[in-house]
SEVOVEX-498095 format. One line per 8 residues: their letters; for each residue x negated, y negated, z of N, C-alpha, C, O. Coordinates in Angstrom, 3 decimals, always signed. Example, Ala and Ser with C-alpha at 12.3 -4.5 7.8 and 13.67 -1.06 7.14 Angstrom:
<rofis>
AS = -13.190 +5.690 +7.800 -12.300 +4.500 +7.800 -13.200 +3.300 +7.800 -14.236 +3.319 +8.465 ~ -12.850 +2.250 +7.080 -13.670 +1.060 +7.140 -12.900 -0.030 +7.870 -13.409 -1.138 +8.039
</rofis>
This chain:
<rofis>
XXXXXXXX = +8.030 -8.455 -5.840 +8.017 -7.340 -6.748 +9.051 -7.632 -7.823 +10.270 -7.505 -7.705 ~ +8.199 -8.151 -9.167 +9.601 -8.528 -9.932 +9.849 -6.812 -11.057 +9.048 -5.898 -11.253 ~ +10.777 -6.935 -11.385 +11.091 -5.495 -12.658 +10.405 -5.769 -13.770 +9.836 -6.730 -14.290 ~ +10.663 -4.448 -14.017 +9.571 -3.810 -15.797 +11.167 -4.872 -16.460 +11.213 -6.045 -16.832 ~ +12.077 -3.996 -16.382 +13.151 -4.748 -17.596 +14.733 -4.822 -16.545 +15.095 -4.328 -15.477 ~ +15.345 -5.760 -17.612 +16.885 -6.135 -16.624 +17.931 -5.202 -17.261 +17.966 -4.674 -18.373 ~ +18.785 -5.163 -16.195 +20.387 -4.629 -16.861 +20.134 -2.998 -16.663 +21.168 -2.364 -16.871 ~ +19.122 -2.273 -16.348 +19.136 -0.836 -15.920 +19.716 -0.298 -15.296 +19.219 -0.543 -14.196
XXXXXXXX = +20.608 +0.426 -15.128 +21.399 +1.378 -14.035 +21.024 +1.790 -12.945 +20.193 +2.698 -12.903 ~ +21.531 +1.237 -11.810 +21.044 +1.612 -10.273 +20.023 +3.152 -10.406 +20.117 +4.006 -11.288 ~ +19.388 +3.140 -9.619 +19.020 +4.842 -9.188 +18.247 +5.054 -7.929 +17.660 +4.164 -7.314 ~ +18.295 +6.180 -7.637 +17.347 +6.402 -6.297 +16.764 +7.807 -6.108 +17.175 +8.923 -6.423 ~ +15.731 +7.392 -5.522 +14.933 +8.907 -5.338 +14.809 +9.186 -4.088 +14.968 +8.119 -3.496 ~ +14.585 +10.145 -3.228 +13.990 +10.294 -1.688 +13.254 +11.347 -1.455 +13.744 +12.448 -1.709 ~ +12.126 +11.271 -1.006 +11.309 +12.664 -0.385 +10.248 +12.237 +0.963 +9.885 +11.269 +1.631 ~ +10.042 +13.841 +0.800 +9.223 +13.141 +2.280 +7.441 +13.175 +1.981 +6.773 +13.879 +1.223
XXXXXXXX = +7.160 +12.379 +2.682 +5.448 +12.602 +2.439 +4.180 +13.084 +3.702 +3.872 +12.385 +4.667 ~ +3.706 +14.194 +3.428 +2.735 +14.346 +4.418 +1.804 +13.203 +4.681 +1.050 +13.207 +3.708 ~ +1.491 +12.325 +5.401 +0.248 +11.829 +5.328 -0.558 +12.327 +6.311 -0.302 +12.725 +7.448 ~ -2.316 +12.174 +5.235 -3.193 +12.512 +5.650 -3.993 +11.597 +6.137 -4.418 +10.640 +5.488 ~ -4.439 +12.026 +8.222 -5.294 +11.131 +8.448 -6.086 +10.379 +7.927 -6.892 +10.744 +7.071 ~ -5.987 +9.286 +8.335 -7.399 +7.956 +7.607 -7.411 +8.409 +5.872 -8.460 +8.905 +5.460 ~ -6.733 +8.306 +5.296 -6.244 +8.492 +3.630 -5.261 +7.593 +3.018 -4.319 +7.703 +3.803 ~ -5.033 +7.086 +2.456 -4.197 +6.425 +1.908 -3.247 +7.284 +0.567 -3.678 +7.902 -0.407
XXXXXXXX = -1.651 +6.978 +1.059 -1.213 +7.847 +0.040 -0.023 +7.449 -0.455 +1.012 +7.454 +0.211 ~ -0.147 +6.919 -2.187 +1.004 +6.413 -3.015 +1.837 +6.996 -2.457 +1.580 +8.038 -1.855 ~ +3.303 +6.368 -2.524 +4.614 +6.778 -1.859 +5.242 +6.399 -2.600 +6.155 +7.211 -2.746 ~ +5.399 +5.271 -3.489 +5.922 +4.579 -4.398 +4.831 +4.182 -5.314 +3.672 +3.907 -5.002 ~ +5.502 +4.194 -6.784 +4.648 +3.678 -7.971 +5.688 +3.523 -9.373 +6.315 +4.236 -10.156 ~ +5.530 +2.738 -9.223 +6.095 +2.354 -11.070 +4.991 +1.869 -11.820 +5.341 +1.049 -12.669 ~ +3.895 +2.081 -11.788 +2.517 +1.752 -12.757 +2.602 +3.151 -13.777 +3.324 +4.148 -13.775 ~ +1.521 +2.693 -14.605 +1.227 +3.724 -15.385 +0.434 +4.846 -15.059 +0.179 +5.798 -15.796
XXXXXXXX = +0.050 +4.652 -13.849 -0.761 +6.037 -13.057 -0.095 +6.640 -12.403 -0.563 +7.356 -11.517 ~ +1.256 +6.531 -12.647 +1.890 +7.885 -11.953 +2.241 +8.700 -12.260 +3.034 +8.524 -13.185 ~ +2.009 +10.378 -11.803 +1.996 +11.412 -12.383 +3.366 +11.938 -11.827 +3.420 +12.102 -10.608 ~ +4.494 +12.226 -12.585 +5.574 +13.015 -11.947 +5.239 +13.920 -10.507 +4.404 +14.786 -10.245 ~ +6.313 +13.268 -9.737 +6.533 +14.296 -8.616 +5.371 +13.969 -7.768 +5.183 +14.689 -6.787 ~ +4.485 +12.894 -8.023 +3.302 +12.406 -6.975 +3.879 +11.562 -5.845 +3.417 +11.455 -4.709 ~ +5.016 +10.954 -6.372 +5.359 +9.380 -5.584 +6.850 +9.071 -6.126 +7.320 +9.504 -7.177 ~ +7.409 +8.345 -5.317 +8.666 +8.042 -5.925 +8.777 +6.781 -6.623 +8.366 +5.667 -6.299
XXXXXXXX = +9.661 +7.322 -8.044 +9.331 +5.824 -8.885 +10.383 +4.784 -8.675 +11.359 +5.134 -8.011 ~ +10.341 +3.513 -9.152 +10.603 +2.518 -8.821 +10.475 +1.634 -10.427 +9.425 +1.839 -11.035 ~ +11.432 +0.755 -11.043 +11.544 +0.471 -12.294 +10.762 -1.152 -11.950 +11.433 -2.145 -12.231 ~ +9.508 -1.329 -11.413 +8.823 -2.338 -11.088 +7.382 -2.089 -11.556 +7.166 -0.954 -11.980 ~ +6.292 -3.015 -11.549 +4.821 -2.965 -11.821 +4.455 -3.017 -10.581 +3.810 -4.040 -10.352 ~ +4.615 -2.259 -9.575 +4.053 -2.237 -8.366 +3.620 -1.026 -7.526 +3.974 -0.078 -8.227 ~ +3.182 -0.642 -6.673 +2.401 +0.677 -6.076 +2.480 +0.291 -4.204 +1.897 -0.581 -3.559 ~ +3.270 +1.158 -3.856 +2.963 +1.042 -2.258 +2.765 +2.513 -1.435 +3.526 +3.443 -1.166
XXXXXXXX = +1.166 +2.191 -1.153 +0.724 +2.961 -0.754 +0.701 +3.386 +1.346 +0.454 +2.310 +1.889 ~ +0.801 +4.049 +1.992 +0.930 +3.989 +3.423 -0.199 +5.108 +4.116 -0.305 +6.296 +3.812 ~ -0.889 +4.458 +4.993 -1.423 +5.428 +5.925 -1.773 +5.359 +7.490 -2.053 +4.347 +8.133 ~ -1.692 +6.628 +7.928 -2.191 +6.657 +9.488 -4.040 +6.772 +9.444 -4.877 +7.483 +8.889 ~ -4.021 +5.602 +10.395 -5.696 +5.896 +10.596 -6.085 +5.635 +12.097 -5.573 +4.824 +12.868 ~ -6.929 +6.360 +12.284 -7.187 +6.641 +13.502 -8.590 +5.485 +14.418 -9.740 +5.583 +13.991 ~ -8.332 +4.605 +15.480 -9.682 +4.031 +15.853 -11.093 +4.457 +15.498 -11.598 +5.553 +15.742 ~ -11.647 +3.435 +14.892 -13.115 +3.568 +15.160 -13.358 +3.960 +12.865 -14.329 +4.032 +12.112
XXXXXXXX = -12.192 +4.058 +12.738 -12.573 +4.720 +10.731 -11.964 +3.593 +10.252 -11.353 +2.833 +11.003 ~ -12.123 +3.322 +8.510 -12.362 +2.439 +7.629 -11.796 +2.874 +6.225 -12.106 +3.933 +5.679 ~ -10.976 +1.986 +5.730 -10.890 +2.332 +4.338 -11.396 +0.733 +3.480 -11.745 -0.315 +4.024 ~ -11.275 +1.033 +2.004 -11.492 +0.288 +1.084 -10.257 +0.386 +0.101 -9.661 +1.425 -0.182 ~ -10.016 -0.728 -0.310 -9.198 -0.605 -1.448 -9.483 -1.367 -2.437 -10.158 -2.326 -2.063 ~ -9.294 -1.363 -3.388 -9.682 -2.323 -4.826 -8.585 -2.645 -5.752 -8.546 -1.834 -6.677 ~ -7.492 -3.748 -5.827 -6.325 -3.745 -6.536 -6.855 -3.662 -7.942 -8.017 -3.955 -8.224 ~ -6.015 -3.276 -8.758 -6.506 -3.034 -10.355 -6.954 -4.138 -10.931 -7.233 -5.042 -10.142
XXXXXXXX = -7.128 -4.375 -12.188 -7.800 -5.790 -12.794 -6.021 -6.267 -13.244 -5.055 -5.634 -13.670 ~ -6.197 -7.270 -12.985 -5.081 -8.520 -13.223 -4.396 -8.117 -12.011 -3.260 -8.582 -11.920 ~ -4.708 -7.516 -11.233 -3.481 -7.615 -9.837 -3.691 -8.073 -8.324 -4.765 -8.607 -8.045 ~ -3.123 -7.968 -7.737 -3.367 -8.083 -6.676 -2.682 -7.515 -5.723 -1.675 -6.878 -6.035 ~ -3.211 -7.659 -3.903 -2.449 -6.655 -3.015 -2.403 -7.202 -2.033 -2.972 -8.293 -1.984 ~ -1.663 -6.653 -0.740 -0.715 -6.924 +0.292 -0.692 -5.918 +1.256 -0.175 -4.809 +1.385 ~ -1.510 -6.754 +1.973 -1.793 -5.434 +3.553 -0.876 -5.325 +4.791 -1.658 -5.194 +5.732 ~ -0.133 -5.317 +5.070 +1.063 -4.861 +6.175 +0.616 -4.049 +6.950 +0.234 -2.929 +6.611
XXXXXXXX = +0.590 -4.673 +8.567 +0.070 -3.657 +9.659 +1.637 -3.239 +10.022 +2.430 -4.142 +10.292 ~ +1.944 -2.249 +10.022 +2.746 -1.683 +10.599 +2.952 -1.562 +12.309 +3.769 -1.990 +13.123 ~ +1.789 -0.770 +12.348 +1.333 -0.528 +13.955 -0.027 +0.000 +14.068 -0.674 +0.750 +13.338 ~ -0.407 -0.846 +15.663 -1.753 -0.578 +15.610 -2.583 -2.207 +15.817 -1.991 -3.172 +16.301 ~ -3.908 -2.250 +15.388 -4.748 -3.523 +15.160 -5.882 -3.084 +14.140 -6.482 -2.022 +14.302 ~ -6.101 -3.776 +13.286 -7.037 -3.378 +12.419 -7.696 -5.156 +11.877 -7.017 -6.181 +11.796 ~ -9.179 -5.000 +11.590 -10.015 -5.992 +11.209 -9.815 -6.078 +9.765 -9.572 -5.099 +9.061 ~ -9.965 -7.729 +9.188 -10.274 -7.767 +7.700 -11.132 -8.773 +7.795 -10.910 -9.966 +8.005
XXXXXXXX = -12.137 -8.202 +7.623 -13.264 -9.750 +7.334 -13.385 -10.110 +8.878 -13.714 -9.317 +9.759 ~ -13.009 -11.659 +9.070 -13.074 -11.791 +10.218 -12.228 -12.004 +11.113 -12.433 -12.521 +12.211 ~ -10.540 -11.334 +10.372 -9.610 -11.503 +11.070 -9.366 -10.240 +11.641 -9.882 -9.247 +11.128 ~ -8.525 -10.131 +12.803 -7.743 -9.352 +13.014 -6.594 -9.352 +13.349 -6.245 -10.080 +14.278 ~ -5.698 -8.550 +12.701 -4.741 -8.262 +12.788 -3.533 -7.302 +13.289 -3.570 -6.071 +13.299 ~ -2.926 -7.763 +13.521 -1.956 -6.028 +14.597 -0.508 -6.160 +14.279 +0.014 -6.967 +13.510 ~ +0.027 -5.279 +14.963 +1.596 -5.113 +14.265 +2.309 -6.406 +13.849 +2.331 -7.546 +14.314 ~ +2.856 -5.830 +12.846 +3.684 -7.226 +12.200 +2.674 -7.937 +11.485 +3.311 -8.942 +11.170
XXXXXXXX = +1.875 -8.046 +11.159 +1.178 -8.947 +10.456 +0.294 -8.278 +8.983 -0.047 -7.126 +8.716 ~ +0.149 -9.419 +8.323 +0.343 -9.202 +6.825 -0.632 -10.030 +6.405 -0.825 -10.979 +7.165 ~ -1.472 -9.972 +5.213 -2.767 -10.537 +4.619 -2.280 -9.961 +2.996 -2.026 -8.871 +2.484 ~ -2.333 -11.590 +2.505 -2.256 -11.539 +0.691 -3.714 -11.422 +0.082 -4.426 -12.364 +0.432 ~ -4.330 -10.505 -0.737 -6.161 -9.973 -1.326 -5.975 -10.098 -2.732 -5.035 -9.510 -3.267 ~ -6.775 -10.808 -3.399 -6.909 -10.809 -4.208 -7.926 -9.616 -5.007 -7.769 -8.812 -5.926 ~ -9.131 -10.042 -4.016 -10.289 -9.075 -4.624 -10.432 -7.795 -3.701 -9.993 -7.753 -2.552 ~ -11.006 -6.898 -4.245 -11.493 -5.908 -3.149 -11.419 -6.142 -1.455 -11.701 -7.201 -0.893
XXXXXXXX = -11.043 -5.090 -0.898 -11.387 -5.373 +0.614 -11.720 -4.122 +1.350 -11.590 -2.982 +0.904 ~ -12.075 -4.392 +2.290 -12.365 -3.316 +3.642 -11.552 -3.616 +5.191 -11.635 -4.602 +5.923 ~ -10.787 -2.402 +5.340 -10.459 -2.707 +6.565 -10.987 -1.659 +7.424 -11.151 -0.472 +7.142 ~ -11.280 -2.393 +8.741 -11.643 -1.483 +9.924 -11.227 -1.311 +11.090 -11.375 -2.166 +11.963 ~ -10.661 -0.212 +11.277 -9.062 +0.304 +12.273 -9.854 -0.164 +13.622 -10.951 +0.324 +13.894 ~ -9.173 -1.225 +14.518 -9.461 -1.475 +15.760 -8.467 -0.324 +16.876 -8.907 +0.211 +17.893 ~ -7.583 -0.233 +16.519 -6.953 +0.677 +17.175 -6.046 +1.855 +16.174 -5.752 +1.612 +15.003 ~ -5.799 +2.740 +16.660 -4.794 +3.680 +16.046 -3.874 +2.963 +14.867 -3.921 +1.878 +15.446
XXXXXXXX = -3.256 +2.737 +13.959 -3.035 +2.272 +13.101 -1.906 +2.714 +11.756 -2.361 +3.634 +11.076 ~ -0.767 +2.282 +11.375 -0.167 +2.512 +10.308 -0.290 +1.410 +9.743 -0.182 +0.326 +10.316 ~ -0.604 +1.628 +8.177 -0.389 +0.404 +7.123 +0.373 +0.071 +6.278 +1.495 +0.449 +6.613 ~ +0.386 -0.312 +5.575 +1.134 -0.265 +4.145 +0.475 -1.526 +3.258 +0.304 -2.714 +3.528 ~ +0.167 -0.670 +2.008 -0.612 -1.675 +0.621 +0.228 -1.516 -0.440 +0.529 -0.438 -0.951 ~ +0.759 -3.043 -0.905 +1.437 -3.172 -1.751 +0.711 -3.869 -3.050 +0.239 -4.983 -2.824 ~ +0.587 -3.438 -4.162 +0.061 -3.936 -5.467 +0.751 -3.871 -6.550 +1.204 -2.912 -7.174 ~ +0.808 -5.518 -6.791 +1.588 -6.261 -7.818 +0.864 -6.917 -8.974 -0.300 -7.200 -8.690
XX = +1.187 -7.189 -10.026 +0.821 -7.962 -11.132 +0.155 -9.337 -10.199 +0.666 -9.713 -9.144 ~ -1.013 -9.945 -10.794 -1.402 -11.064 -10.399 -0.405 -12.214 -10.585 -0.701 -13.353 -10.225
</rofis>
C-alpha cells in the first residue's frame, strides 16, 4: 500500500463497524468512492474491505479497472477457483473472482493500484 503524497502529518481515526452476514463492508478507503463517515480514511489508493460469511454462501468481487486485490482468510476455509484456502492464507487477483465459503469464515479484501 504505497501513499497518495509524502511529508503529511500523522493522523488517526477509529470506529466500530457492524458487519453484516455474508456482505462485504469497506472499513477502510482512501479512493475516491468514499463517502464521509462510511469507512475510515487512510492517505493511500487503497480500500479494505472485511466480512463474516457463513458455510455453504458466496460472494464476488471485481477490483476497479487498473487495480488489483488481495484476499486474506482470516478464519474459517473458503474455495477460489480450485484452491482452497483457510486461516492464514492469502491469494493475489488480478481479475474478477468468486469465492465460496467452505466453512464459517472471516475475510479481508484489500485493493490497490495495479
Amino acid at each position: 500500500v504505497e501513499p497518495k503524497q509524502r511529508g503529511i502529518p500523522p493522523s488517526y481515526e477509529q470506529s466500530s463497524f457492524r458487519l453484516t452476514k455474508n456482505t462485504l463492508v469497506t472499513v477502510v478507503d482512501g479512493t475516491q468512492d468514499r463517502k464521509a463517515g462510511d469507512a475510515l480514511y487512510m492517505h493511500q489508493r487503497a480500500k479494505f474491505l472485511l466480512g463474516d460469511f457463513e458455510k455453504g454462501t458466496s460472494f464476488a468481487y471485481a477490483p476497479g479497472a487498473g487495480r488489483r486485490a488481495y484476499l486474506f482468510v482470516i478464519n474459517g476455509k473458503v474455495k477460489l477457483e480450485k484452491e482452497t484456502l483457510k486461516q492464514s492464507d492469502a491469494a493475489a487477483l488480478r481479475r474478477p473472482f468468486a469465492v465460496e465459503i467452505a466453512a464459517d469464515a472471516r475475510v479481508l479484501v484489500i485493493e490497490v493500484p495495479a
